[in-house]
N, C-alpha and C positions, 0 to 999 in steps of 0.2 A: 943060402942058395936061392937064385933070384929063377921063381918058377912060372915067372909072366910069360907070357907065347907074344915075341914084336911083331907077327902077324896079324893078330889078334887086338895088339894095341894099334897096329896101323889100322885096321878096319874101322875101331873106333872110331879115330881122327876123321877119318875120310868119310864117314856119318854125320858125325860134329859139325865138318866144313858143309855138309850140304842142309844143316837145319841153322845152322847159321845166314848160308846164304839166300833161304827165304824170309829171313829179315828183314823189310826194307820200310828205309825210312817213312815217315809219315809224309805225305805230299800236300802238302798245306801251305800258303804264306803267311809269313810272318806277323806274330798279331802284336808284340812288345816292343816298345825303340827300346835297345840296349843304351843307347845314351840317357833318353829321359830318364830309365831307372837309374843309374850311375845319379843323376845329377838330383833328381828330386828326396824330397825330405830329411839334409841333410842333419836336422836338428833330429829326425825320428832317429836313423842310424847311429849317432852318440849316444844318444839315451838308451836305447837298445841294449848297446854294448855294453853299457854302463850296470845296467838291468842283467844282462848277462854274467855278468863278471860276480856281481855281487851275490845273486842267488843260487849258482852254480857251486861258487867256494862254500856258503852255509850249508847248503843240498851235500857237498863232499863230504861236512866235517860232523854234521849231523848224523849223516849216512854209513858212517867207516867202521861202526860197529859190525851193522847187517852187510857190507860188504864183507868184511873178514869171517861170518859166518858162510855164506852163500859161497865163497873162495875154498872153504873146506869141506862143503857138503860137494860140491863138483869133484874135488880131487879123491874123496873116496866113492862116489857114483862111477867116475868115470878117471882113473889114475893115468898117469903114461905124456901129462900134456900140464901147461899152465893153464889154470883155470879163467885166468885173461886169454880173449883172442882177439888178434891186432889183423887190420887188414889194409890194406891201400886202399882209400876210394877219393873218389874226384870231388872239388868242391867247389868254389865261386870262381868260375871263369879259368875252368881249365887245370886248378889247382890239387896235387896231387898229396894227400895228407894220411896221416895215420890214423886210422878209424878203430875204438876199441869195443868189446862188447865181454859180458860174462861167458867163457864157452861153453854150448849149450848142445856139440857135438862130438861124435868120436877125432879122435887127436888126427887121424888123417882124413878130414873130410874135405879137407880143398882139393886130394887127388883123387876121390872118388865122384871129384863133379862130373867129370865128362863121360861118365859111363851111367848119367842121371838125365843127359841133359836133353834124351828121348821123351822122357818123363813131365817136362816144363808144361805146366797150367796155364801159362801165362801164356798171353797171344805178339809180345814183343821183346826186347832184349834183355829184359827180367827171368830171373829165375823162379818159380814158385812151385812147390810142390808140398801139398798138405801132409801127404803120410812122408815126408822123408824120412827113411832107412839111417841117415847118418844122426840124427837127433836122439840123445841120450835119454832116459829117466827123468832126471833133476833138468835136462831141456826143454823135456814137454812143459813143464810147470812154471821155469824164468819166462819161458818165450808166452806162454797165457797170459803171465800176472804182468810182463813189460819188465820183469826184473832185467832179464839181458841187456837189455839198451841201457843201463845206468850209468855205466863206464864211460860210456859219453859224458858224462856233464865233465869230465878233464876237457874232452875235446871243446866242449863249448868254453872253459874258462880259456883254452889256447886261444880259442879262436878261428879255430879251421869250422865250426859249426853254432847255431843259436838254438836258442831253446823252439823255436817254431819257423821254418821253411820246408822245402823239398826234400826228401828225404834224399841223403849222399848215395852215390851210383857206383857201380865196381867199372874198371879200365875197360873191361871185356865189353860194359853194356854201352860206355859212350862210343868205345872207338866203332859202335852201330849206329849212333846216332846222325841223324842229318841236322841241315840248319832249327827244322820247326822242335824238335826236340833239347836242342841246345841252349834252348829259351830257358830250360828251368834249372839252365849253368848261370844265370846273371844274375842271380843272391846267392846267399851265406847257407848251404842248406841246415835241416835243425832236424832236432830230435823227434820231432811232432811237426804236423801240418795235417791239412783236409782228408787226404787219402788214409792218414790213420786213423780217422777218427768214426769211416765211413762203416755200415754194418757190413758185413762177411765181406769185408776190404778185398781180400784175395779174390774174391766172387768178378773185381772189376777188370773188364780189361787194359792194357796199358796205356791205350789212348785215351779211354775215359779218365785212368791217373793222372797222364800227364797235363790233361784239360785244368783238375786240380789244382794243380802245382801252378797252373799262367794265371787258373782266377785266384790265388794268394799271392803270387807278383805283381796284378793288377790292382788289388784290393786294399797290398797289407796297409796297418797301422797299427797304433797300441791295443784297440780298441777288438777289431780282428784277431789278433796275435790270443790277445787273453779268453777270450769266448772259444778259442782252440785250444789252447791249454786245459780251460774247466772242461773242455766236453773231453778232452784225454783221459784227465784224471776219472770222468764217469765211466768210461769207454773200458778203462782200466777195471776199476771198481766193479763194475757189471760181466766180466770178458769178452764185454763189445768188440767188433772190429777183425775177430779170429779165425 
């Protein structure tokens, strides 16, 4: 028997649409040529890939142990759901990909967003909320140690992401975004970049992130990339960044 009150859910809605529509984009000009990125360092992006491919599959096949532990301890933490959670998020120019993670919430926590979305820390089209109510047991602990994001590294050996850029956005957060936002759509987003590496990250507002995200499309190289990576792994090691 369905005991929701549609009054009650329309009231929602119509709260939603109006903390929504204080959203507005950043008003800024644009500081990226989307063509220069497209056409420079075309020998960096094959080696990348190449780098991507290779360390992604050892990272899988190494890893598949403590996956299939971490895949059982969620299903009896938390029963009722696949212990993978798949979601849509956007990626290099628009592109709309399958994004995976360990699930680290209750089985219906994507319907209980919009009755949270009061709740949002974040000052932009980001969701963030420290104490979230949907977050399991065994969720507090993946999402501390970075276990949850591991399931990515499929994503990275597809190819819809690399091991270091922007972090991937949900449909709801770009279809907010203006042009000067859209800037951190012209790379391959990754597992890791600046903003995760930053202390009490969350503490940032979204403009200060996305400022992030343009100085690693201004910046990146091999050289960049990897001194992101080590400061991850510390980041991790320490529970920096939380």
């Amino acid at each position: 028997m369905n005991t929701e009150n549609p009054l009650m859910n329309q009231t929602t809605e119509n709260k939603n649409e109006d903390i929504l529509k204080k959203i507005q984009p950043i008003d800024k000009p644009l500081v990226i040529d989307r063509d220069e990125v497209l056409k420079k360092g075309r020998g960096y992006w094959v080696l990348r890939r190449a780098q991507d491919i290779v360390f992604s599959l050892l990272a899988l096949i190494v890893l598949m142990p403590l996956f299939l532990v971490i895949a059982v301890v969620i299903v009896i933490d938390s029963p009722g759901a696949s212990p993978l959670f798949s979601q849509r998020r956007i990626g290099r120019d628009g592109k709309v990909f399958k994004f995976y993670k360990f699930r680290s919430m209750i089985p219906n926590a994507e319907a209980k967003l919009d009755e949270l979305l009061k709740n949002n820390e974040m000052d932009g089209p980001t969701f963030k909320m420290k104490n979230d109510p949907r977050i399991t047991r065994v969720g507090k602990f993946i999402r501390k140690t970075s276990i949850d994001e591991l399931p990515q590294l499929w994503n990275i050996l597809k190819g819809d992401m690399s091991f270091v850029g922007p972090r991937p956005a949900l449909p709801r957060e770009v279809a907010l975004y203006g042009d000067y936002e859209k800037q951190r759509l012209y790379v391959t987003p990754g597992l890791t970049c600046y903003w995760q590496i930053q202390p009490h990250r969350n503490d940032l507002s979204f403009e200060e992130w996305l400022e992030l995200d343009i100085k690693y499309i201004k910046e990146r190289s091999f050289i960049v990339d990897w001194k992101i990576i080590f400061k991850t792994f510390l980041a991790v090691f320490k529970f920096d960044g939380i």
